[in-house]
C-alpha positions, 0 to 999 in steps of 0.5 A: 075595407072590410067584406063579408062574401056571401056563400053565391059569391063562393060558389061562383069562385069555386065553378071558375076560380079564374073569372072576375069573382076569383080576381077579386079574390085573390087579387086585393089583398091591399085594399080588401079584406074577406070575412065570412061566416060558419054558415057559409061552410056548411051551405057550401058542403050542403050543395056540394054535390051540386056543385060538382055536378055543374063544375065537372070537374074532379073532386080533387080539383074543387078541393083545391079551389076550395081550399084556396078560395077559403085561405082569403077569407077570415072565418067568425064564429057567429056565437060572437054576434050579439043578440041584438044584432041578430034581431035586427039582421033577422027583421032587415031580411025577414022579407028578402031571405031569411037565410041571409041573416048570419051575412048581415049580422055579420056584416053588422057586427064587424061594421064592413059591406056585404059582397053578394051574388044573390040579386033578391038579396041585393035588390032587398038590402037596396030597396031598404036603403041598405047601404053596405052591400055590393054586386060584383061590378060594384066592388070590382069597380071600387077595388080598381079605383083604389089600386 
């Protein structure tokens, strides 16, 4: 199944790498499949001092865990979505986080669910009868059944 993992999702593998998030990470490899976009990139880079602030650990350290963290993730250029696609991403979030277009474009676009820890994002895309998103338990329980 394919996966687009929102950047809370990385965020949260890069702060402990070694709790449920980095398990499905890096423990799915036959069932799941993970995509993200460019945009997640740089939101990473954008709070990365934030990030080690709250991690405490050395600059060395979350390099490392970025770099194996991003080794399971397909990264899509979001240049290759369609316009219309966008259009209908950016009206579906327009009300719930306008900065969660490229991940339900995206998601749109590659016809796979969305893996968030953004529980406004989640509640949003639930509420609009959205049935391609997933919550952490959700997908561990889904990844688990399929093992």
């Amino acid at each position: 199944m394919k996966i687009v993992v929102d950047t809370n999702i990385i965020f949260s593998a890069l702060l402990n790498s070694n709790g449920v998030i980095g398990d499905i990470l890096f423990n799915s490899d036959s069932i799941l499949e993970f995509y993200s976009c460019n945009y997640m990139r740089y939101e990473i880079t954008k709070h990365w001092k934030k990030l080690k602030s709250i991690s405490k650990l050395k600059e060395d350290e979350i390099l490392e865990s970025q770099f194996r963290i991003y080794e399971k993730i397909s990264f899509i250029n979001e240049e290759l979505i369609p316009a219309k696609i966008w259009q209908q991403s950016e009206k579906l979030v327009a009300n719930i986080d306008i900065d969660d277009t490229d991940f339900v474009a995206l998601r749109k676009y590659l016809k796979a669910h969305i893996w968030t820890g953004d529980k406004e994002l989640y509640k949003g895309l639930k509420k609009a009868k959205y049935k391609s998103v997933y919550n952490t338990k959700e997908l561990l329980e889904y990844r688990n059944d399929k093992a």
